[in-house]
C-alpha positions in Angstrom: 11.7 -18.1 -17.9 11.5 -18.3 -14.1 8.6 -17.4 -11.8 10.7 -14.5 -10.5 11.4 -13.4 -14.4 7.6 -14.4 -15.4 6.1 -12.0 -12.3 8.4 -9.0 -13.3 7.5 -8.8 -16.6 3.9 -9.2 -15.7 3.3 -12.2 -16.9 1.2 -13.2 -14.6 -0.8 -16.3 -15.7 2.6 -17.9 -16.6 4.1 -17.1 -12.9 1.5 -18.9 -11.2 1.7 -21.9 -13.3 5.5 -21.8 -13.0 4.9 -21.1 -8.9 2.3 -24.4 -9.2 5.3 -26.6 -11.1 8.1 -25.6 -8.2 5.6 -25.8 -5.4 4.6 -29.0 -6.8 8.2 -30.2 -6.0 8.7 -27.8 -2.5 5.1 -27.5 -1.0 7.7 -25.5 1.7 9.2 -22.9 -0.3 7.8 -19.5 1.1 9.8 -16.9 -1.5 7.4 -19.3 -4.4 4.2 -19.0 -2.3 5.2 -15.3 -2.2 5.4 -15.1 -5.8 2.1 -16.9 -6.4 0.5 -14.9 -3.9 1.7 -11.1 -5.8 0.8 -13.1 -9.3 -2.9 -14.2 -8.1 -3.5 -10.5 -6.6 -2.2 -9.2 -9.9 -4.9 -10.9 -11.9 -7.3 -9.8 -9.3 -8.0 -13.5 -8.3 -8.1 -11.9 -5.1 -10.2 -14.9 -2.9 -7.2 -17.5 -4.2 -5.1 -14.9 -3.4 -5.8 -14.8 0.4 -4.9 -18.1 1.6 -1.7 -17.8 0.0 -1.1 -14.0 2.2 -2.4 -15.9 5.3 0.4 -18.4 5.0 3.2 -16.0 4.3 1.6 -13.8 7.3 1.9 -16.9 9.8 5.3 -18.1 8.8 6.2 -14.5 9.2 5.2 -14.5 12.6 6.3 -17.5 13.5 9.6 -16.6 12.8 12.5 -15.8 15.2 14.1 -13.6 13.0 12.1 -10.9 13.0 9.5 -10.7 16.4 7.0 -8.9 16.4 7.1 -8.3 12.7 3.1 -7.1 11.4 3.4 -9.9 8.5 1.4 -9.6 5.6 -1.8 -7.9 7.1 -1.6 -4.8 5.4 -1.9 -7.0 2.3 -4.5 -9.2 3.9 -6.9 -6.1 5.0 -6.5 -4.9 1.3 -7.8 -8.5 -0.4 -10.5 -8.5 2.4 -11.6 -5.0 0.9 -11.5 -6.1 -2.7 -13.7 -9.3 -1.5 -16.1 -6.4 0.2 -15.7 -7.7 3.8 -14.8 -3.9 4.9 -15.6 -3.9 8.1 -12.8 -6.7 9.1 -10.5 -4.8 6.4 -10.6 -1.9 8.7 -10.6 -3.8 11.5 -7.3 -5.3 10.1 -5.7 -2.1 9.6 -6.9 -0.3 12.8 -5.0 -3.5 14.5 -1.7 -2.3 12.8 -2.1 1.2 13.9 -2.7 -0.2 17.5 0.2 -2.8 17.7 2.2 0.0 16.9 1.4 2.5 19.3 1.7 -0.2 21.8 4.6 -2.1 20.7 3.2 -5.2 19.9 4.2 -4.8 16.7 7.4 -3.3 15.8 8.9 -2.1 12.9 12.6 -1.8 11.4 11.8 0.9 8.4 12.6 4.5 8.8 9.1 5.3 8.4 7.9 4.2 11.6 5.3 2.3 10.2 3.6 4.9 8.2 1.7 2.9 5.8 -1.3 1.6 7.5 -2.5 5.3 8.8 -2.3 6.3 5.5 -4.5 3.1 4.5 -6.9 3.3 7.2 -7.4 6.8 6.6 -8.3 6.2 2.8 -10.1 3.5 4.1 -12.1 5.6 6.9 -12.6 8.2 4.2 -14.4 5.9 2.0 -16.5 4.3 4.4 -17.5 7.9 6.3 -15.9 6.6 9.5 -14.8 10.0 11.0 -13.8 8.5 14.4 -11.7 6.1 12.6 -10.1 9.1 10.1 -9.0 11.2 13.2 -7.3 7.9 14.7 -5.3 7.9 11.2 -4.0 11.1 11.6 -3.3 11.3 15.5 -1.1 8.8 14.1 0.3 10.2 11.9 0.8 13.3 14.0 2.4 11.0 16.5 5.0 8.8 14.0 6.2 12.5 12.8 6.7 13.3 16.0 8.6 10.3 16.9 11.2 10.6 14.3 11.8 14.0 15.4 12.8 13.1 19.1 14.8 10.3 17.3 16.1 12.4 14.7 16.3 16.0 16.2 17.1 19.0 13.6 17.3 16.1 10.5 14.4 16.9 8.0 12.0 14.0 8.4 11.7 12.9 4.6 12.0 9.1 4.7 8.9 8.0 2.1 6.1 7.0 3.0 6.2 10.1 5.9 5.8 13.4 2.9 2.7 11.7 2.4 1.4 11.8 5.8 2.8 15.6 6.1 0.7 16.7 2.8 -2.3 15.0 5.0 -1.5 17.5 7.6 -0.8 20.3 5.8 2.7 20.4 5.9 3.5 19.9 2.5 1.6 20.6 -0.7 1.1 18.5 -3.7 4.0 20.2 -5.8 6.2 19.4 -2.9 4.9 16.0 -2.5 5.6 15.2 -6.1 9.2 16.2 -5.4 9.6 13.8 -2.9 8.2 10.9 -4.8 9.7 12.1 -8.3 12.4 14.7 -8.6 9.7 17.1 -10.5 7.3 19.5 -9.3 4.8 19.2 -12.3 2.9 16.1 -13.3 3.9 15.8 -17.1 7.6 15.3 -15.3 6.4 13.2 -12.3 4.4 11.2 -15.3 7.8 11.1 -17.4 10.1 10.3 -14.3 7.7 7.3 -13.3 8.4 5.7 -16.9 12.3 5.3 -16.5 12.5 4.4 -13.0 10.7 1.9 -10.8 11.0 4.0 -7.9 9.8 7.1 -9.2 6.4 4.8 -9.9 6.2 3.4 -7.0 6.0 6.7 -4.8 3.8 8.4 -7.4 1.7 6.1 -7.8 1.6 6.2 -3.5 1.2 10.2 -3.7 -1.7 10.4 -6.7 -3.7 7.8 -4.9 -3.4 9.5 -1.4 -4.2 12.9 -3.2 -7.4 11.2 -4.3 -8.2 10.5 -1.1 -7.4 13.9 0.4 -10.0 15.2 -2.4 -12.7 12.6 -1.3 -12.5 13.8 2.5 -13.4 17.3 0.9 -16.3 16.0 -1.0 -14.5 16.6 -4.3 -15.5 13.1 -5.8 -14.9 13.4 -9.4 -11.4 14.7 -8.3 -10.8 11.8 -6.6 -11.9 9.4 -9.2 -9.5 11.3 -11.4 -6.7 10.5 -9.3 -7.2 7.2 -8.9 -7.4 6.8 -12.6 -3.7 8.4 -13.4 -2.5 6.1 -10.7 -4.1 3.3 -12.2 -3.1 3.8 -15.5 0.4 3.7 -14.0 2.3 0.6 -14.9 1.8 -1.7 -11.9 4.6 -1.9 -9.6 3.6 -4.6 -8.0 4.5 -4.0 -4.4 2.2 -0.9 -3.5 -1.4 -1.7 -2.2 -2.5 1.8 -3.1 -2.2 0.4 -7.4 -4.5 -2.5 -6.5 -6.9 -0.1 -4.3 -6.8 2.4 -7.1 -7.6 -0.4 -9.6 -10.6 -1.9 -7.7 -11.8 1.8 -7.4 -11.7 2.5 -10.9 -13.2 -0.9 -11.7 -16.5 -0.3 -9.1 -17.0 3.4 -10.5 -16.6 1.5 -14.4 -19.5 -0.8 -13.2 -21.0 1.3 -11.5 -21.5 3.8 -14.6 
């Protein structure tokens, strides 16, 4: 099997080996040093992991085809989170929320760049960083807002932005789970996410973010739970919020 075959059916020991062997051959290929770097944070060999991020992120940059693209440093302030530098992992994140509001950074997804508020809110949660929370949902507040002057009288649904509307109260959960899944209950969201790889990708994005919304109300066990269904989800491989959720899980375990 090829690396790309080996890292989607989670075979991840094999896909870096098989990343090593073509790498070995083309030290230059960057869609292999992609692969080897999803593979390594897979296996939570998160500090071998990071060079390989850093690369992609600097290539990315580098690149004419897409200025003023934010990389791979969403990815990068994650690993430095797992490794417990948190301070720069916010640091990281806060950076993306900042490029974007002064177009440093620039984005082509309908989103607006959604993601990193929702990170650094989960991230300013955790830490008790309330000055840092209410920067996450300004933003928020501000990228909904956007894509109504862009998009005026169209309902503003493009994923990750139900997410950031449950934050501010726009939505609730049942309605969120619609979005992500089709269903308004969790045996169906559960059951959706099984047959189709979208389905788990955005619930496994809306369960981790309604942990968080339950730690910023002091409802810790709630949140725990949470990030133990999205855990337990089959890893989709492209969503940060799995790994977070995993190295959650794995620090309350020890922690026990």
């Amino acid at each position: 099997m090829t690396a790309p075959e080996l890292l989607a059916s989670h075979r991840f020991d094999e896909a870096v080996a098989a990343c090593q062997r073509v790498l070995s051959v083309n030290p230059s290929d960057f869609a292999t040093m992609d692969r080897m770097a999803l593979a390594l944070r897979a296996l939570a060999r998160y500090q071998e992991a990071l060079p390989w991020f850093e690369r992609l992120d600097a290539h990315r940059k580098e690149s004419k085809i897409a200025p003023g693209s934010p990389g791979r440093q969403m990815d990068i302030s994650c690993l430095y989170w797992f490794l417990g530098n948190r301070r720069k992992a916010i640091t990281l994140m806060r950076g993306l929320v900042d490029g974007i509001l002064d177009g440093s950074i620039q984005y082509g997804d309908l989103a607006g760049g959604m993601q990193q508020g929702l990170l650094l809110y989960y991230m300013a949660v955790t830490e008790r960083q309330p000055d840092q929370a209410a920067c996450a949902l300004a933003y928020m507040t501000n990228r909904i807002n956007q894509l109504k002057r862009l998009l005026p009288g169209t309902p503003i649904d493009y994923w990750p932005v139900p997410v950031a509307r449950y934050y501010l109260g726009d939505l609730a959960f049942d309605e969120l789970l619609v979005f992500a899944t089709g269903q308004r209950e969790l045996p169906g969201a559960f059951a959706a996410a099984q047959v189709k790889l979208m389905s788990r990708r955005k619930l496994c994005v809306a369960l981790f973010h309604d942990g968080t919304k339950s730690r910023a109300q002091g409802a810790e066990e709630q949140c725990l739970s949470r990030m133990r269904e999205c855990y337990a989800l089959e890893d989709p491989l492209i969503e940060p919020e799995w790994y977070l959720a995993r190295h959650e899980v794995e620090q309350a375990a020890a922690m026990a």
